[in-house]
C-alpha positions in Angstrom: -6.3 22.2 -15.9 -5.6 22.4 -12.2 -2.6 23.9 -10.6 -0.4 23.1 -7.4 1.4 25.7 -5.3 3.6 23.5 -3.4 5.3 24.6 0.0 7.5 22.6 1.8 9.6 23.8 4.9 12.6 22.1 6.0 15.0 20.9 8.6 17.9 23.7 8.8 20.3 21.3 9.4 22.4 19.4 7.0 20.0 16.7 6.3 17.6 18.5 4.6 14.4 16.8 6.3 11.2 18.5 5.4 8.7 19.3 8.6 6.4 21.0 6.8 4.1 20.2 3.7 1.8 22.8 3.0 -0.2 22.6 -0.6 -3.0 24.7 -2.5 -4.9 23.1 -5.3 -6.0 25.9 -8.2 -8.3 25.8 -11.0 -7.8 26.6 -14.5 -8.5 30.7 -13.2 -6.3 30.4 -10.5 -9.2 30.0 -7.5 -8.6 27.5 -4.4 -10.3 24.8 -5.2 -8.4 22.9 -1.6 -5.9 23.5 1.0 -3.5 20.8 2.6 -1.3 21.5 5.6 0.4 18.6 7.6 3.6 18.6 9.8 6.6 15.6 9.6 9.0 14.7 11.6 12.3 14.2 10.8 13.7 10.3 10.3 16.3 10.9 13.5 13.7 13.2 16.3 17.5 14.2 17.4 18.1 15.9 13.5 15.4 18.3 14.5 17.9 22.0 14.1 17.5 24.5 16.9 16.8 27.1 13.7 13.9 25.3 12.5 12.6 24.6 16.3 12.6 28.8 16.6 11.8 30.0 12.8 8.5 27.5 12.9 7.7 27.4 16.3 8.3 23.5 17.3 9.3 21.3 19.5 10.4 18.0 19.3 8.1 16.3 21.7 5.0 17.8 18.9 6.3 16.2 16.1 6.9 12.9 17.4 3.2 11.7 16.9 3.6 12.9 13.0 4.3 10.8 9.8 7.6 10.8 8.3 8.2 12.3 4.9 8.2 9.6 3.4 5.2 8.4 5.0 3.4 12.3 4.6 4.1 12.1 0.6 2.2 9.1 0.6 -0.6 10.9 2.1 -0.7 13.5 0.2 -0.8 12.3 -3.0 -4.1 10.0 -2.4 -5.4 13.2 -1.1 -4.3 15.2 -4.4 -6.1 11.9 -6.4 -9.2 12.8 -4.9 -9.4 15.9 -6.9 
């Protein structure tokens, strides 16, 4: 059996975007088997909340190159298959 600690920082502001997805995979004892750690941006750049700019240390302009959530999800779970 293998075990996900799942971490996923979000958007402060009322849409609830996440910006950060942040993952460990565990083994049946409870020992990192893989890390995952990838930034989003939010569907509307402009939704980006001054709170989460200062609490994670972004700007706009560095997310803009980054998949959406959406987009990210995907991503992740073909990287979670390969375990």
């Amino acid at each position: 059996m293998k075990f996900i600690v799942l971490d996923i920082e979000w958007n402060t502001d009322d849409k609830k975007e996440g910006v950060e997805l942040a993952a460990c995979l565990l083994d049946e004892r409870y020992n990192d088997i893989a890390d995952y750690f990838n930034r989003m941006r939010p569907e509307n750049m402009e939704d980006l909340s001054k709170e989460a700019q200062k609490l994670l240390h972004l700007k706009r302009e560095y997310l803009k190159k980054e998949k959406t959530f959406k987009e990210e999800w995907c991503h992740f779970t073909e990287w979670l298959k390969s375990y």
